[in-house]
C-alpha positions, 0 to 999 in steps of 0.5 A: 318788771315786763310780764313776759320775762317773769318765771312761771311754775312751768317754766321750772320744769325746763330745767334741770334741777327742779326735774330731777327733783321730780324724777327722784320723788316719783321714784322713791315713791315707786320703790316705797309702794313696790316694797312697804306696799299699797297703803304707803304709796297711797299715804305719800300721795294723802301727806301733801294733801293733809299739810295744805288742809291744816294749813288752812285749819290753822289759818281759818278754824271754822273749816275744822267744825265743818270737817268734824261734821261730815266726819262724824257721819262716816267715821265709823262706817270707815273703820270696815273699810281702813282699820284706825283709831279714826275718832281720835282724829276729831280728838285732834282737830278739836285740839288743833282748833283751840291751838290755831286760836291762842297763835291768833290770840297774839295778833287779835281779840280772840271773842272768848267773850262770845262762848259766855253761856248758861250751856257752855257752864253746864257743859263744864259742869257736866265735863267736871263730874266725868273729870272727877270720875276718873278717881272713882275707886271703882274704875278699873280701867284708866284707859277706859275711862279716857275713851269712853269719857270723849263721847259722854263729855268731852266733845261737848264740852270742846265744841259748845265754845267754838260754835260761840265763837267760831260759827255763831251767825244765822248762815252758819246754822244754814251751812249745818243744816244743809250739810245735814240734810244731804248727808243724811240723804246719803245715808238713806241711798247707803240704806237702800243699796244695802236693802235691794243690792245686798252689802259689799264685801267689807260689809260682808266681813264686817258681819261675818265677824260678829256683826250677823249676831244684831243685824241679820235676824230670822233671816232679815238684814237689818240696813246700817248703811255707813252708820255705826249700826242699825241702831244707829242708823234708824235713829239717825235718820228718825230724827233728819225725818223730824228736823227737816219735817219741822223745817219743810212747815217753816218754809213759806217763799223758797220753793225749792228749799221747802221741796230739798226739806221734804225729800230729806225728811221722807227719806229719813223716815224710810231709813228708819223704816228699813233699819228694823230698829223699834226704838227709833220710832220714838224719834218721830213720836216724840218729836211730833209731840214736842211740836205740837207743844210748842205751837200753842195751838190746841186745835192741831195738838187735838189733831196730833193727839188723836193721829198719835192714838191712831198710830199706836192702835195701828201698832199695838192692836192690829196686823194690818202689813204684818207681811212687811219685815220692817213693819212686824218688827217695829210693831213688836216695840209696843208688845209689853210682853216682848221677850228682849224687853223682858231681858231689858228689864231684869237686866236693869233690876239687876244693875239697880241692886249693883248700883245701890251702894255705888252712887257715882257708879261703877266709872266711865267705860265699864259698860258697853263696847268700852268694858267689853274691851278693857276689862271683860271680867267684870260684872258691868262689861257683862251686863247689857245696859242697852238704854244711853241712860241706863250706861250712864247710870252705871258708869256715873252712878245715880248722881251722875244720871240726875246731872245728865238728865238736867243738863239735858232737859234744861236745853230742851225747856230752853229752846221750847221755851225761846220758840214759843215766846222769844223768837219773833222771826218767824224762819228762826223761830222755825229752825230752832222748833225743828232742833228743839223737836230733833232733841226731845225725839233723840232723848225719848229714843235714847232710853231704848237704845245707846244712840246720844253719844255715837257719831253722828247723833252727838255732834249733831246734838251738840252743835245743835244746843249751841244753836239753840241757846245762839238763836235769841243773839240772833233774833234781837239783832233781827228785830233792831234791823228791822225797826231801823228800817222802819225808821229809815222810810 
């Protein structure tokens, strides 16, 4: 056929039919907007947009992983924006993801094969005890159990599999790491305009409802940029600070990259400096700990040791910048006679004589926001439990918390233990120290504060265990290229 006689998209709007169709759709949106409101108008204009993006979700899945990613970082930062049940939105990718699976299962092998791990087995476990929780004759609500379980069990569970199977080579840990890292940068620029501009109106609402109560204290705000809170928030960037700390160290030839690593890593401590919380300083802390383990080098753990006695002296025993709000705040975490400590402990004491006769606890969801929300009568909803083990240990009872606790350290062993004598690159070897320090930060930080299972912390976690348990798959195709090559010349 000559070209030049085809019909192009352009060539449509000179007839008649296709324009009135244009003319008829601009004016129902119009009437919509005019009558149902702004939000509608704005909703016609999103729908076409979201056909295509699930579309290509269906078409190519991986794209969900990436989306849940960002997502996680500013899912409920948007919930003060647009009022939605905005995490049951990766709820319903994560579904999506498995549903666009089976429909290829009927043109190719899907590589179920791949997801074949001692961590996707310790996921189902742990996914099969919160399961199992939802007949603990304890539980008061079913509901909150179905909110609560999400975070504690389900995502991970949902999302170890399709990082096997789905985003499984070496640049996918790069394409992660670098969405990261910008992200988290984000987050410290969202900080820092909170800190020297003030909050924007939907901030402002966000505290005058209740928000006031934990983050404006003796007159300070505390920043939560567009994280969920400022506990969030200080973790969060406390453990970039770590991960891309570790990561700058492992860089040798990229310049550039090394240069993009300590930027992020700077601005992460800073965002947790400016987030006034005190728990967060455990992220570096023990972060810079697990380093120094995993290097087997006892020359630098005597230098790190020894920095890290400087650092509590600095704390614990001095009031040098005692002037700055941030500072006088994080030294009060090394006070053993602080007064919200004091509450944490007889708050524990009390949920210890509570639990005693309760070994799979009181059910998922009965602390916290959850059982504030669903069943605020109870002793636990009224019962701070403020440490991640702590609601754990409340909501799934003691069994429940030893399961976790294993789970959780025999990743952090693995990876430890791959860094220090199965990984022989030497740039694999780094980004899987800098997970690994990541974890053991957020897992010391997790006791003073609920932080393993918000957004983005879980997924980042999440994603990263995958990562770790990937990284010698990784590292023996690695070495085989390489003793080929010597072959080769």
């Amino acid at each position: 056929m000559n070209p030049f006689e085809k019909t192009y998209g352009p060539d449509l709007l000179k007839k008649p039919i296709p324009v009135a169709i244009l003319i008829s759709i601009a004016v129902c949106f119009s009437l919509l907007t005019v009558s149902k409101g702004i939000v509608i108008g704005i909703m016609m204009i999103i729908m076409p947009i979201g056909f295509a993006y699930l579309t290509a979700l269906i078409i190519n899945p991986r794209i969900g992983l990436i989306t849940i990613l960002i997502f996680s970082f500013f899912v409920i930062g948007l919930s003060r924006y647009l009022t939605a049940t905005w995490g049951l939105f990766i709820d319903g990718l994560l579904f999506l993801m498995y549903l666009s699976l089976f429909f290829k299962a009927f043109k190719k092998k899907i590589p179920w094969d791949n997801a074949k791990s001692q961590i996707t087995l310790l996921a189902t476990i742990w996914m099969g005890y919160a399961f199992l929780e939802v007949a603990n004759p304890e539980v008061v609500s079913r509901a909150a159990w179905f909110y609560a379980m999400r975070g504690i069990a389900l995502y991970q569970w949902m999302m170890i599999p399709l990082i096997f199977i789905l985003f499984n080579r070496p640049k996918d840990l790069k394409i992660f790491i670098m969405i990261w890292g910008i992200l988290s940068l984000l987050g410290t620029m969202k900080g820092m305009q909170q800190l020297f501009f003030g909050v924007d109106p939907f901030e402002q609402r966000w505290l005058d409802n209740g928000g006031h109560v934990t983050h404006i204290l003796f007159g300070k705000l505390r920043i939560f940029s567009f994280y969920s809170d400022a506990g969030q928030f200080g973790a969060s960037q406390g453990h970039a600070g770590v991960v891309f700390g570790v990561l700058a160290m492992a860089v040798k030839k990229n310049i550039k990259l090394k240069i993009f690593f300590i930027i992020v890593s700077i601005a992460g401590i800073y965002g947790m400096m400016i987030s006034g919380t005190r728990g967060a300083i455990a992220v570096p802390a023990m972060g810079g700990i697990m380093f120094l383990i995993i290097r087997k080098n006892i020359p630098v753990l005597i230098l790190g040791a020894i920095m890290g006695i400087g650092v509590y002296v600095f704390f614990a025993h001095t009031t040098l910048l005692n002037n700055n709000a941030q500072i006088r705040r994080m030294r009060t975490a090394f006070d053993p006679n602080d007064a919200s400590l004091q509450v944490r402990l007889a708050n524990q004491r009390k949920l210890s004589g509570y639990l005693a006769s309760r070994p799979f606890g009181g059910g998922i969801g009965s602390t916290g926001n959850w059982g504030q929300r669903f069943t605020p009568h109870t002793f636990l909803a009224n019962t701070a439990t403020d440490s991640w083990y702590v609601a754990i240990w409340a909501d799934m009872g003691i069994v429940g918390l030893y399961l976790h606790l294993f789970v959780l350290f025999f990743v952090l062993i693995t990876g430890a233990y791959n860094v220090m004598f199965r990984i022989k690159d030497p740039w694999l070897k780094g980004q899987i120290s800098a997970l690994t320090c990541g974890m053991a930060g957020i897992m010391a930080a997790s006791y003073g504060n609920g932080v393993f299972g918000q957004f983005p912390t879980g997924i980042l976690m999440y994603m990263g265990m995958a990562f770790i348990f990937l990284a010698p798959r990784w590292d023996k195709k690695i070495q085989e290229e390489k003793v080929q090559e010597l072959q080769l010349a």
